[in-house]
Backbone bond lengths (Angstrom), bond angles and torsions (degrees), N, CA, C in turn:
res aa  C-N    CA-C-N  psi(-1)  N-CA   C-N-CA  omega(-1)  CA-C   N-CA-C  phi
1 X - - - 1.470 - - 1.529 109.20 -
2 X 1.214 137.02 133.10 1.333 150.65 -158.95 1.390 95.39 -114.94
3 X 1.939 106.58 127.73 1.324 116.19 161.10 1.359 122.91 -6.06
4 X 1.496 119.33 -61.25 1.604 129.65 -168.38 1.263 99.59 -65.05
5 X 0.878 139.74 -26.86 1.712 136.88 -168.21 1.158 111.83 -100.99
6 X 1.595 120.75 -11.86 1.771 111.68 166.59 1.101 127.12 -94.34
7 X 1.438 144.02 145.00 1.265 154.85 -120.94 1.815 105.87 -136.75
8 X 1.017 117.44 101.08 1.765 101.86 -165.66 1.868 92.37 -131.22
9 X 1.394 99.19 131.36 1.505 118.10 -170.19 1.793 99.29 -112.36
10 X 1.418 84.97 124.61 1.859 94.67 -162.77 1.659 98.38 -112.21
11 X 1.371 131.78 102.36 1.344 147.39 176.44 1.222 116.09 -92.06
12 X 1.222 114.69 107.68 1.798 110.90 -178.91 1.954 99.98 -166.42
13 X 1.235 103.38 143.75 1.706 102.64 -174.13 1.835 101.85 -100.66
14 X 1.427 96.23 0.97 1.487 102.93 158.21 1.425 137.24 -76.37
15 X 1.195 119.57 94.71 1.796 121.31 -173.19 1.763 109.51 -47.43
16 X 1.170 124.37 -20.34 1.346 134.13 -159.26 1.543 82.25 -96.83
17 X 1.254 132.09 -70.81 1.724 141.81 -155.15 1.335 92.82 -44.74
18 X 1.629 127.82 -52.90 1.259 133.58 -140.47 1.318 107.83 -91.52
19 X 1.474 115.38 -27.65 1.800 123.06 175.64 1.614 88.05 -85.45
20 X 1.515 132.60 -78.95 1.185 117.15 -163.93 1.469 132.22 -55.38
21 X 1.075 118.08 -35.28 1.736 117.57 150.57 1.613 138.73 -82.36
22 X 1.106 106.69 -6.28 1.289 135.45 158.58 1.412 105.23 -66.39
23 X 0.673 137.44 -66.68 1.933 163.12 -164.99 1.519 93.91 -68.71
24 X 1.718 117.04 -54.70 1.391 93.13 -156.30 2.110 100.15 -92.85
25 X 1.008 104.25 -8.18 1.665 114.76 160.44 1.593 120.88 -65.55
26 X 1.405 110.87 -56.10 1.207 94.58 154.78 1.785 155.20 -80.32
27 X 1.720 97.42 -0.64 1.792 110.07 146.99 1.432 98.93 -43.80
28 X 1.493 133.35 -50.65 1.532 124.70 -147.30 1.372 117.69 -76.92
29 X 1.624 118.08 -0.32 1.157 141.62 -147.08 1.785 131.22 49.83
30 X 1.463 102.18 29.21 1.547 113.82 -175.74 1.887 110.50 -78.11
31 X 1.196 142.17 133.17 1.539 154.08 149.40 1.698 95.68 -24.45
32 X 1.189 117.86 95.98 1.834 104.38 -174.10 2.125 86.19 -110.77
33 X 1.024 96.06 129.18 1.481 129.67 173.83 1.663 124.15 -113.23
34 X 1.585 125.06 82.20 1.076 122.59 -154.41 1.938 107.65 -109.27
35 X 1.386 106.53 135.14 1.460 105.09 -176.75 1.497 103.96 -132.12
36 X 1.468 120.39 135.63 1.701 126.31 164.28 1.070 134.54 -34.01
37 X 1.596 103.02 -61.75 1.381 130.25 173.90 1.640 130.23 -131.24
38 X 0.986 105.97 155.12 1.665 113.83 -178.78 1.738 118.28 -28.15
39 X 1.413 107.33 -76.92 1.665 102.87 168.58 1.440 120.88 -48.34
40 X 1.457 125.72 -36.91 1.798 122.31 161.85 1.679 106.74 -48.99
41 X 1.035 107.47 -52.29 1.435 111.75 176.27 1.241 109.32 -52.57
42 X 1.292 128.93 -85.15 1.242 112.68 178.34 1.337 139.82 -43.85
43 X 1.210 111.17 -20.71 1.882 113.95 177.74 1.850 99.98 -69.87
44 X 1.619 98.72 -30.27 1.538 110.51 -162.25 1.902 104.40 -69.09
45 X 1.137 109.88 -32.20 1.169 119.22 -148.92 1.802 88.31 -98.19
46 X 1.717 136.03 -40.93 0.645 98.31 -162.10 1.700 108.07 -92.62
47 X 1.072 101.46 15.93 1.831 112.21 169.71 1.572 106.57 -82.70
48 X 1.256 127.42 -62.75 1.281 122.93 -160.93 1.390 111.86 -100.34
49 X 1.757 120.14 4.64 1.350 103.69 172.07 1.340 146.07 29.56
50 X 2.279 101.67 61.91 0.836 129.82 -168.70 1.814 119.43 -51.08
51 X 1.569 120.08 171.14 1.472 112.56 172.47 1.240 117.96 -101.45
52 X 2.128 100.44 -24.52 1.305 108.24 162.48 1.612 115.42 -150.41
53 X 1.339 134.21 168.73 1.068 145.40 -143.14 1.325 110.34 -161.23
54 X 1.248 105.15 92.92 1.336 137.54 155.96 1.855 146.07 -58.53
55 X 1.433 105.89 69.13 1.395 114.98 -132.91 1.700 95.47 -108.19
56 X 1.103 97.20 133.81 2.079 114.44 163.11 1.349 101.00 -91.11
57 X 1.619 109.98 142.23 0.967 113.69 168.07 1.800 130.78 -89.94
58 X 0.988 108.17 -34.38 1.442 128.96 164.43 1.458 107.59 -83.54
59 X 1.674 104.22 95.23 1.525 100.74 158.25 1.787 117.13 -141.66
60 X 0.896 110.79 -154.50 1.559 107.06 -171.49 1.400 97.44 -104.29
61 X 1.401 130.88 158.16 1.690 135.55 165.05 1.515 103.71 82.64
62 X 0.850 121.10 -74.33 1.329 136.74 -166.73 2.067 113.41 -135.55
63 X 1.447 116.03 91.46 1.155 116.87 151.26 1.822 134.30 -29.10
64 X 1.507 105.64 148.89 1.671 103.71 -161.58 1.442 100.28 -75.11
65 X 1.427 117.24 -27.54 1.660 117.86 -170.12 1.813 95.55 -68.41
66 X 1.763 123.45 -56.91 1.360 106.02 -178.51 1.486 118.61 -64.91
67 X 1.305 116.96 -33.65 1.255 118.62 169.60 1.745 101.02 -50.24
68 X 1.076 154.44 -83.65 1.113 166.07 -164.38 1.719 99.30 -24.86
69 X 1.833 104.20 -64.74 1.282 139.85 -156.10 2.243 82.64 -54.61
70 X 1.401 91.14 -75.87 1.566 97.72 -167.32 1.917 96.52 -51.49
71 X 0.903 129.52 -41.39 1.874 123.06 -177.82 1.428 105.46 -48.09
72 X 1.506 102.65 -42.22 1.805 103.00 177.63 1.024 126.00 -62.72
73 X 1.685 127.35 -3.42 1.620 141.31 -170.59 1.446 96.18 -89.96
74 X 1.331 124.10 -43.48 1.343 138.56 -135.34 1.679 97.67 -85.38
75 X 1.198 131.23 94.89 1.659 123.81 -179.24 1.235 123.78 -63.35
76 X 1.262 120.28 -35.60 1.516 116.39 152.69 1.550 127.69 -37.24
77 X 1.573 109.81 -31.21 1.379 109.98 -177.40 1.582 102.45 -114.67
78 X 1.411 128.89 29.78 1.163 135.36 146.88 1.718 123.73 -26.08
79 X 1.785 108.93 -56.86 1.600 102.29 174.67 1.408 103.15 -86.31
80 X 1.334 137.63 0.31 1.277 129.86 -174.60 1.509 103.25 -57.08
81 X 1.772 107.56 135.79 1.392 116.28 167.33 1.452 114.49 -87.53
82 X 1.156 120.60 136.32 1.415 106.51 166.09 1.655 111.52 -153.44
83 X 1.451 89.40 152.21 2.076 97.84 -157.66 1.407 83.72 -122.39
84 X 1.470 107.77 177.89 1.615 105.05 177.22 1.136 97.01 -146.61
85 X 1.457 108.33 142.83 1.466 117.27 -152.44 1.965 98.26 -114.64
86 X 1.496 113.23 105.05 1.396 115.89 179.21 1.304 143.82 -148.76
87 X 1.165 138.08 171.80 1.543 102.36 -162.27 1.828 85.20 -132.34
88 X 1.428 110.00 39.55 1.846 111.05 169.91 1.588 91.45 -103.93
89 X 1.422 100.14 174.03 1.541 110.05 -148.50 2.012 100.29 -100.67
90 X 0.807 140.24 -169.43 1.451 130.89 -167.34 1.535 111.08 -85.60
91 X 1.524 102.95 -43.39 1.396 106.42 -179.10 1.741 123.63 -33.21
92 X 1.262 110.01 -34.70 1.635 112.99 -173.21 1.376 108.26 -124.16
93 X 1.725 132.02 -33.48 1.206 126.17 -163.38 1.462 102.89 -83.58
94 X 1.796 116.44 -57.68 1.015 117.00 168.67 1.555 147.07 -29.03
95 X 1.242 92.80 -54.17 1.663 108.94 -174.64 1.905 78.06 -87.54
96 X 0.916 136.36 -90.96 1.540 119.01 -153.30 1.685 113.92 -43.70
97 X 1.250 120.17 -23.00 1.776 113.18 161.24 1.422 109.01 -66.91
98 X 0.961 131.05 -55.50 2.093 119.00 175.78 1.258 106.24 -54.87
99 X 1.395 120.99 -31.61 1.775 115.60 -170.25 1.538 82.94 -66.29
100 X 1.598 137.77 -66.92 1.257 109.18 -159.38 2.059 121.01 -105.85
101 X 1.389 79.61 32.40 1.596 84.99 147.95 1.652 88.71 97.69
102 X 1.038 131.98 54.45 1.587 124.03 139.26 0.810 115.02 -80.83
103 X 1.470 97.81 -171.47 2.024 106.95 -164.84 1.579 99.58 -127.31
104 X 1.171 98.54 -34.45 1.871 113.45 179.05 1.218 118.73 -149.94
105 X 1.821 113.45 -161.65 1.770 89.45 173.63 2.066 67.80 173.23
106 X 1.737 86.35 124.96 1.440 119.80 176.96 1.287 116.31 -96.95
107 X 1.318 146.64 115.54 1.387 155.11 -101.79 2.126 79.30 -153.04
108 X 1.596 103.67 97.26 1.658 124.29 170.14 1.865 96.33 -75.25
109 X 1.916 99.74 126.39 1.471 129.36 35.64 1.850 96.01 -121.02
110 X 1.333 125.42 118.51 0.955 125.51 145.82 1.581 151.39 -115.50
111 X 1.246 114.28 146.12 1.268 115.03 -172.72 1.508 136.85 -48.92
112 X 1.269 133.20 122.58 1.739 121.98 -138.06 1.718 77.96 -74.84
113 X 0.751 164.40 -68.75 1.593 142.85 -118.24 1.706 92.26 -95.16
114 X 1.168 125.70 -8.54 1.534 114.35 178.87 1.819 102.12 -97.22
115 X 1.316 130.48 -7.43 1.421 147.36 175.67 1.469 92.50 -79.53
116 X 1.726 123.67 -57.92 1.369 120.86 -178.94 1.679 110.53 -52.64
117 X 1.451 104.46 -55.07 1.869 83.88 173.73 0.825 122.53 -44.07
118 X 1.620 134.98 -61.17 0.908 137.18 -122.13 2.074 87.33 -105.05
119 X 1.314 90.28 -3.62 1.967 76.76 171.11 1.298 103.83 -97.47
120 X 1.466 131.64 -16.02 1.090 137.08 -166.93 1.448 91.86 -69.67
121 X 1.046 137.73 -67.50 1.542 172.42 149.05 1.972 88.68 5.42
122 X 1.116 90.22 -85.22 1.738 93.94 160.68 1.345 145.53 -26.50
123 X 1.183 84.87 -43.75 1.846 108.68 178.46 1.499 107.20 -83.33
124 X 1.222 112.23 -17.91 1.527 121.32 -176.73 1.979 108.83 -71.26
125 X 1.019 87.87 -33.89 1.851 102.37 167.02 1.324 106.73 -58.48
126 X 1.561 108.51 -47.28 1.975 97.71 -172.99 1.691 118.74 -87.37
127 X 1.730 104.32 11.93 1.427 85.40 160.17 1.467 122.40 -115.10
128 X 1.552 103.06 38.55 1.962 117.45 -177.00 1.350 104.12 -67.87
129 X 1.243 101.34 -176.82 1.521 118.94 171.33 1.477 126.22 -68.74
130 X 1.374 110.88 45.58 1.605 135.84 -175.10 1.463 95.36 -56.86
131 X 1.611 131.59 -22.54 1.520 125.42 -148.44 1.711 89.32 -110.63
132 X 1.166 123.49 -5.74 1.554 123.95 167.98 1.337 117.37 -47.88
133 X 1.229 107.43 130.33 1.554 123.29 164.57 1.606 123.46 -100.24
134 X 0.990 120.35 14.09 1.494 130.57 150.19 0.576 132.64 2.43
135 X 1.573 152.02 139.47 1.303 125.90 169.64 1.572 86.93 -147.49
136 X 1.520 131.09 114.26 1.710 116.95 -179.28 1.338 90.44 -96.39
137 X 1.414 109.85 144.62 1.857 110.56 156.24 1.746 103.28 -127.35
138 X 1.674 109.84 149.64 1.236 105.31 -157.86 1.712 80.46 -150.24
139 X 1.184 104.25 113.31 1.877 95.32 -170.27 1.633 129.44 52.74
140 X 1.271 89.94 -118.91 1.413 91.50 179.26 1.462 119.92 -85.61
141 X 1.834 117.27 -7.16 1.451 109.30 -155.36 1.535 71.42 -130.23
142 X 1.861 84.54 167.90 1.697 122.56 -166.78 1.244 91.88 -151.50
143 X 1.781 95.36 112.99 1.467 125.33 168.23 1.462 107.69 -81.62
144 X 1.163 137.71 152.37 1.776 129.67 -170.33 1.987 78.99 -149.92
145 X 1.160 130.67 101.53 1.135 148.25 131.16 1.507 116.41 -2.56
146 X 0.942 110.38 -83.32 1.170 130.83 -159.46 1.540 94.87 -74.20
147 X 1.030 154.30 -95.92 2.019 140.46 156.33 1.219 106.79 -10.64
148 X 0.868 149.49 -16.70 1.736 141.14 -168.82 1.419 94.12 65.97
149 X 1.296 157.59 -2.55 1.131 144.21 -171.07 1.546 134.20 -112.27
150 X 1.319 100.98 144.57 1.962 114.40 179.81 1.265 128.61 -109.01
151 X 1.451 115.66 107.15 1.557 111.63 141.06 1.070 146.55 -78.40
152 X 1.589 106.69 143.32 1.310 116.10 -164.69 1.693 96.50 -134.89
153 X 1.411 106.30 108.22 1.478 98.17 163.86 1.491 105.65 54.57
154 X 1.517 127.62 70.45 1.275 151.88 -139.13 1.596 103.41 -33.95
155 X 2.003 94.24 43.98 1.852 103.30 150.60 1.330 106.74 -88.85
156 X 1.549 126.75 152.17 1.082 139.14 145.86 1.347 123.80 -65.94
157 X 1.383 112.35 146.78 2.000 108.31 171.54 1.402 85.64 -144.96
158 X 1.542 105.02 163.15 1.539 114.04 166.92 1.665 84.97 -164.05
159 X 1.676 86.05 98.59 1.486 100.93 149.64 1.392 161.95 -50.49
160 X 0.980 153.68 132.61 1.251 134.00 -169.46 1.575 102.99 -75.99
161 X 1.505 136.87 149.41 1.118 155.47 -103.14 2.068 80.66 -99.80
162 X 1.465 122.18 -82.45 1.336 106.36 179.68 1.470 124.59 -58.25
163 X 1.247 115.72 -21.90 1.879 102.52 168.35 0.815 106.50 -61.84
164 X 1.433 136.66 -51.48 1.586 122.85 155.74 1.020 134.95 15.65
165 X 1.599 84.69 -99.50 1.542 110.36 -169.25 1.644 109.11 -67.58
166 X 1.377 128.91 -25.87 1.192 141.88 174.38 1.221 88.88 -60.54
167 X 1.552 126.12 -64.64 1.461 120.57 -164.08 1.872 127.26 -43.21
168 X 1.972 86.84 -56.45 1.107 91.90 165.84 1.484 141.45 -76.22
169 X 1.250 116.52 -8.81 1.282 128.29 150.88 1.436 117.75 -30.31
170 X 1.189 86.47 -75.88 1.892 103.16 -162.38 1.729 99.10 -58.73
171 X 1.642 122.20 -47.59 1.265 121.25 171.88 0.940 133.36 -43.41
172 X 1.538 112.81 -24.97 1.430 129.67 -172.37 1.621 115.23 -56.32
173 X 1.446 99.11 -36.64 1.484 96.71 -177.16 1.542 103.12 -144.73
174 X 1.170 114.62 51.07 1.740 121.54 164.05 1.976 118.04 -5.34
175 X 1.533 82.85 111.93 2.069 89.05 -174.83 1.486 116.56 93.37
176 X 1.433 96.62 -16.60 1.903 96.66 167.98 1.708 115.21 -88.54
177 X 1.702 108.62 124.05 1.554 95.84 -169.52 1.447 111.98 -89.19
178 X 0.795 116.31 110.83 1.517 128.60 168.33 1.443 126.48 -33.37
179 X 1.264 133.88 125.97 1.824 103.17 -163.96 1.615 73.18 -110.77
180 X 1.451 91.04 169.21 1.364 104.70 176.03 1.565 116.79 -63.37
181 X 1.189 113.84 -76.10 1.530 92.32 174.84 0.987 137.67 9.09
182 X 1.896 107.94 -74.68 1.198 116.35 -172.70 1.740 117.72 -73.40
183 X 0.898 84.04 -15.06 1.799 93.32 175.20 1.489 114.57 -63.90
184 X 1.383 101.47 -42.62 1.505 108.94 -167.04 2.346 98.67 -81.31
185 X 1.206 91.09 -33.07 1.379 100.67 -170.42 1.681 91.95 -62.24
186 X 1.345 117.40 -58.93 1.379 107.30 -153.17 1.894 101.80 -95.83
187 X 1.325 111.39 5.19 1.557 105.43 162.90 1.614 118.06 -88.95
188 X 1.512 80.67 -49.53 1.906 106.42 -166.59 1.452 101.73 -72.51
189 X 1.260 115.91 -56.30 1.278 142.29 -144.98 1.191 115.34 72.42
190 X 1.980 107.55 158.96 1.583 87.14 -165.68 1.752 115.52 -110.22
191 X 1.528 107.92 57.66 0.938 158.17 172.28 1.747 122.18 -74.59
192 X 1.321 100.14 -53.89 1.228 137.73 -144.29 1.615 97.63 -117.42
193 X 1.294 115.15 100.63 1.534 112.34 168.71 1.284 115.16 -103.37
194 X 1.603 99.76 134.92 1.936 105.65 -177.35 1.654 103.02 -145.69
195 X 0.952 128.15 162.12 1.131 135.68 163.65 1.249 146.67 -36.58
196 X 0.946 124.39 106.32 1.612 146.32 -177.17 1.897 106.26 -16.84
197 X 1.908 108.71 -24.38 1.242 80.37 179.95 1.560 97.17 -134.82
198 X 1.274 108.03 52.17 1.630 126.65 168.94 1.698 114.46 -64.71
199 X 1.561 109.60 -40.23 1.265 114.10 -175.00 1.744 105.23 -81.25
200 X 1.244 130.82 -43.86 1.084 135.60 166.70 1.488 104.13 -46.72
201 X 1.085 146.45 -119.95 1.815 141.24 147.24 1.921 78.38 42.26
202 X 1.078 103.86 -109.59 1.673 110.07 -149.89 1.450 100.09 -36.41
203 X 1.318 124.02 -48.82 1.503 115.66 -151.23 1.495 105.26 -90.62
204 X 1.733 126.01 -11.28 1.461 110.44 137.63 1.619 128.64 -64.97
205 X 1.567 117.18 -28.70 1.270 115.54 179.45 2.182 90.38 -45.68
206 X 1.460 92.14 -74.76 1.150 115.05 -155.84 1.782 106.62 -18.96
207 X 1.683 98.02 -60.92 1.824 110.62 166.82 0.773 118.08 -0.19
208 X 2.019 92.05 -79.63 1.249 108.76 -139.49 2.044 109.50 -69.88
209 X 1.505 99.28 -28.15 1.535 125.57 172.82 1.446 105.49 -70.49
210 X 1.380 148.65 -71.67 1.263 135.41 -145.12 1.535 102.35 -117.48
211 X 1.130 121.31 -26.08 1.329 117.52 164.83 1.628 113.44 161.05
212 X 1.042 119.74 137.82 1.834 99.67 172.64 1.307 109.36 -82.14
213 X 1.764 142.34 -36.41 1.530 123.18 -175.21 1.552 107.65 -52.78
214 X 1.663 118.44 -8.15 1.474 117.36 -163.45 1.306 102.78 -60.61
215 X 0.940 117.66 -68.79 2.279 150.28 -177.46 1.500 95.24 -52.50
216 X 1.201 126.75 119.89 1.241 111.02 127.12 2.226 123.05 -121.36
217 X 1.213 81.65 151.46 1.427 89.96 -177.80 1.877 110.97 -80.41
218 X 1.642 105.90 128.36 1.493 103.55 165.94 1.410 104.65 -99.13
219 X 1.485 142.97 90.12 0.966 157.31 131.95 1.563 93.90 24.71
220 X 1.597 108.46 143.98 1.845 105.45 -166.97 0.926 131.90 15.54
221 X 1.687 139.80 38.42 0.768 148.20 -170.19 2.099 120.77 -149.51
222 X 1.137 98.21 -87.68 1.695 93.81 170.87 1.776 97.18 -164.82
223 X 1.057 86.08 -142.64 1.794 105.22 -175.54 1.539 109.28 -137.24
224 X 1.373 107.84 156.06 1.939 125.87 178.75 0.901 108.74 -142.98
225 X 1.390 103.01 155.56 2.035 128.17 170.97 1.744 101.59 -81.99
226 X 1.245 125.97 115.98 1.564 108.95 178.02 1.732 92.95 -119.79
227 X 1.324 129.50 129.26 1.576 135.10 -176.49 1.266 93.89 -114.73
């Protein structure tokens, strides 16, 4: 997929954020799509069905975490990436952006050409094996790749984009423990720096959603599929 063809939605109630990173995103030749607040965002996003989403957390009308929360409803924006761009400290912004389905989360004031790596970095996720026809089955449930979606016991789930891929990871090869590292390398990429307790976050989401006997934890070590 070529610069010109990706779609990047820039959320910030900062007039300065939105010209200066706006500006230096589109040098790269990226579709830059910029909104104030949360509900602009969303009207924006479900028209142009961004690749990534560029979110403040502190804004007026509508906050970046509900803004985020309601984007995760939206199935069209199922592969949408989205990081949240903020300058609150990890304890609350962090862990409540994975609860509703980010992908990352960019730590304000930063420098626009170090935002461009690190979106580049991002964008590197949307040229995977999205065109897979897959289908994993692991007991009772059937992962389908290509939908982002799981059955379980002819329930439906539709994950948010890294529980996913976390999910299907670990499924991939049931009883092999995963060390962290590689988890983060082949979800995140290791590209992509996030927080030490990003994988924890998903793999309670995961629990609390597909089951907790599913997960088990190897203590200093990583996580497994045990059936």
């Amino acid at each position: 997929m070529r610069n010109k063809d990706i779609k990047i939605l820039l959320v910030d109630d900062d007039a300065d954020i939105l010209e200066i990173v706006g500006f230096n995103l589109e040098a790269e030749n990226y579709q830059v799509y910029t909104a104030k607040n949360g509900k602009e965002a969303l009207k924006i996003a479900k028209t142009e069905v961004p690749n990534l989403v560029i979110l403040d957390v502190m804004m007026p009308e509508m906050d970046g975490i509900e803004t985020c929360e309601n984007m995760r409803k939206i199935p069209e924006l199922n592969n949408t990436i989205i990081t949240f761009l903020t300058a609150r400290g990890e304890d609350y912004s962090q862990v409540a952006g994975f609860d509703v389905g980010a992908d990352d989360y960019i730590t304000k004031p930063i420098k626009p050409k170090l935002l461009v790596t690190k979106v580049k970095a991002l964008l590197r996720r949307v040229k995977e094996d999205s065109a897979t026809n897959d289908v994993l089955k692991i007991g009772t449930i059937e992962i389908n790749r290509e939908e982002y979606k799981i059955i379980k016991d002819n329930t439906e789930f539709v994950l948010p984009r890294k529980e996913f891929e976390l999910f299907y990871l670990l499924a991939s090869k049931p009883g092999k423990v995963f060390k962290r590292e590689e988890i983060l390398d082949k979800v995140w990429g290791n590209e992509v720096i996030v927080g030490g307790r990003t994988i924890d976050v998903h793999i309670r989401k995961l629990r609390e959603k597909i089951g907790d006997d599913l997960f088990k934890t190897i203590k200093g070590v990583g996580y497994k599929i045990e059936i």
